[in-house]
N, C-alpha and C positions, 0 to 999 in steps of 0.2 A: 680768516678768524677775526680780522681785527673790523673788517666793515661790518660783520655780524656780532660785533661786539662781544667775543666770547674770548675767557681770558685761556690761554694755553703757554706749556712750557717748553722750551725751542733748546734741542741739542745741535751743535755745531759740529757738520760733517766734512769734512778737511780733505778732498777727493783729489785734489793734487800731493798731498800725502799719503794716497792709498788708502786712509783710514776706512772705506767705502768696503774692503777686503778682509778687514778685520772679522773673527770668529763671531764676536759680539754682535757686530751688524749686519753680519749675512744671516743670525741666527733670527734675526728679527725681521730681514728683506735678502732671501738667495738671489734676489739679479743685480744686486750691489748699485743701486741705486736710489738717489734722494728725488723726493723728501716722502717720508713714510707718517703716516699718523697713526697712533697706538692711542685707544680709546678703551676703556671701561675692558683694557682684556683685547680687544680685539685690533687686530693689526692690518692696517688700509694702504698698501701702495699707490702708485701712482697719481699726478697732481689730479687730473679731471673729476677722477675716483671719488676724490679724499674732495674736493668741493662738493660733488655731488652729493655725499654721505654726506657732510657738514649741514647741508642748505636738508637732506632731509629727517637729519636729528633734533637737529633745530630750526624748524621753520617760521622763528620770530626774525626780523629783519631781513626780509628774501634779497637773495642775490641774484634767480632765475625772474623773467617775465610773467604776468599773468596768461597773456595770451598763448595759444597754441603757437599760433603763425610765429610770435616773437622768440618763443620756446624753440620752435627750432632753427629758425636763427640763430640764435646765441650757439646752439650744438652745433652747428656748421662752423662757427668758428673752431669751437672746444675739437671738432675731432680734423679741421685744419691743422690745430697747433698739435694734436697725438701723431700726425700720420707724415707733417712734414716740416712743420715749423722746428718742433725739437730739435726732429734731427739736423736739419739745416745751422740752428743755434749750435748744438754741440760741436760743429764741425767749423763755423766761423770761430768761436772761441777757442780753439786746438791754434786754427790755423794763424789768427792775427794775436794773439797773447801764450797762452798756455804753452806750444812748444818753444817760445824762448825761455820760459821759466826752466822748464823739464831740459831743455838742454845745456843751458847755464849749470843745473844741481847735476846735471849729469843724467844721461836716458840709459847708458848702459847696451846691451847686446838685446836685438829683437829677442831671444830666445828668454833672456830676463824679464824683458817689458809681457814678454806673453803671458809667460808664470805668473808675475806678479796682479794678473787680473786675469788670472783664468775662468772665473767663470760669467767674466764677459762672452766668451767664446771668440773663438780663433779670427774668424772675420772681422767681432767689432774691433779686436786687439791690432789687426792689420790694417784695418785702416786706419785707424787712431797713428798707429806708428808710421803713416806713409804723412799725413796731416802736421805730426811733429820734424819731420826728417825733410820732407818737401815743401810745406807750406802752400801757397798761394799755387805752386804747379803741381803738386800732388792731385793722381786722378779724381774728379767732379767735384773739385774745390770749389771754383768758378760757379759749375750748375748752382753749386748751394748759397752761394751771397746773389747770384740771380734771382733763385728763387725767395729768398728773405726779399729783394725787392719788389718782387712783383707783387708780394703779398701788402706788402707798405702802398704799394699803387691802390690794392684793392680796400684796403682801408681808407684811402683818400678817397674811393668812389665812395663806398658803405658810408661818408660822414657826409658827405654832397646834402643830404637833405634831414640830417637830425643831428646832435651834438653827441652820443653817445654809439658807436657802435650799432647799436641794436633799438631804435629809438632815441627819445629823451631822457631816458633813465639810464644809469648807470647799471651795469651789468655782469653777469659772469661773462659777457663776451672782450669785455673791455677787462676784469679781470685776467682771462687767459690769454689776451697780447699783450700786457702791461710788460710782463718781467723780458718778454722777448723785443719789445721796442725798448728797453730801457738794459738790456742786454748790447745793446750798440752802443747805446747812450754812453755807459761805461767801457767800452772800446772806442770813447771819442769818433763814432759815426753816423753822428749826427745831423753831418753834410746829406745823409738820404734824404731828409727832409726838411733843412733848415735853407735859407738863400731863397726862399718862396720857390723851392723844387715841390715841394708836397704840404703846404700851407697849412691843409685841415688837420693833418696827423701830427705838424707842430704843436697846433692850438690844441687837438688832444690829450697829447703828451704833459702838454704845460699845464690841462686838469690835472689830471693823475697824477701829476707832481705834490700840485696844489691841495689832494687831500689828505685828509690827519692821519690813514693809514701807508702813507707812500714811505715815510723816514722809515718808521720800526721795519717796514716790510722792505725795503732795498739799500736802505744805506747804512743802518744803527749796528746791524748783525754783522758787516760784514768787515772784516780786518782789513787798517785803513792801510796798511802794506801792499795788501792784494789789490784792494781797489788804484792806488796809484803805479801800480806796477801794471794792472789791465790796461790803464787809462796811457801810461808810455808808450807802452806795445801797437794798442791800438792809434796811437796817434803818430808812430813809426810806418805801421800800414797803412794807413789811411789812401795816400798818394796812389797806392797800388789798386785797390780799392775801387777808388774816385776813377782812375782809369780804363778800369773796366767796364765799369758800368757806363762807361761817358762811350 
């Protein structure tokens, strides 16, 4: 929204307090999940979705390429971060912050944690619960901070010869890895690519830092409780982390 410059109004969805479960927000998204966009009436889940609608409601200030070839580049990244990046994010943030939180306030009886997100369905609920209970040794933890790096590697190659992702222009491809390298970032792991481990992906980062939409869109919204409490957790794991990958 904001590198297309268009103004919008942002509800705060609070998914460590369930609020995701609530009548109200399942009546607007049944798979209980953010971030939704509600337009003129019409209601758009999913992030890629909800860019894709954006850039074709308003096609003043593109966020896509001109080109074809570059076009589907940038998709190659967008349906990377649908098919594996998410999930891999969802599952580092459980496992290095998120279940100290939930098990400090209390996780309660699997049978509780079930119900109280049932129409995640039973699987996503079990493993979410194996992720808060086990952490770091709960089954394909590991596969999933692997696969966050391997991805970090390939974006090292993808910048070898242009400063953006996807060329010289800033892009929706650069958009849809921003909030997942900047999702470590605020788990203090940063050590993936900091120490000249992956050079190009610093100097990436330190754009996207650098522009006028980076504060409203990852730091302004977000409660500075949470963010220093991610930021403990992850810099508790880190060590664990760092040792795997090494």
């Amino acid at each position: 929204m904001a590198e297309k410059r268009l103004p919008w109004t942002g509800r705060y969805v609070d998914i460590l307090r369930g609020e995701q479960f609530r009548p109200e927000f399942l009546a607007i998204n049944p798979k209980a999940v953010v971030p939704v966009l509600v337009h003129d009436g019409t209601i758009i889940p999913e992030s890629t979705v909800i860019c894709e609608y954006v850039e074709d409601a308003f096609p003043a200030h593109p966020i896509y390429p001109d080109s074809a070839r570059e076009r589907a580049l940038v998709r190659l990244w967008t349906k990377a971060v649908d098919e594996e990046l998410h999930p891999a994010c969802s599952a580092i943030t459980y496992i290095v912050s998120h279940r100290h939180t939930i098990l400090r306030n209390g996780a309660g009886s699997f049978e509780e944690f079930l119900k109280g997100g049932a129409h995640e369905g039973v699987a996503a609920r079990t493993l979410k619960w194996q992720w808060i209970q086990h952490g770091m040794a709960a089954p394909g933890a590991a596969e999933k901070i692997k696969l966050y790096d391997d991805y970090l590697h390939r974006m090292e190659q993808s910048l070898r010869g242009s400063t953006w992702l996807v060329g010289e222009r800033f892009s929706m491809a650069d958009i849809a890895m921003a909030p997942y390298v900047n999702r470590l970032s605020a788990l203090a792991m940063e050590g993936l690519w900091t120490g000249g481990r992956l050079p190009r992906v610093e100097e990436w980062f330190a754009r996207i830092a650098a522009r006028d939409s980076f504060f409203p869109a990852f730091v302004e919204w977000m409660p500075a409780d949470l963010a220093a409490e991610m930021r403990a957790n992850g810099e508790r794991s880190w060590p664990e982390v760092r040792a795997l990958l090494q």
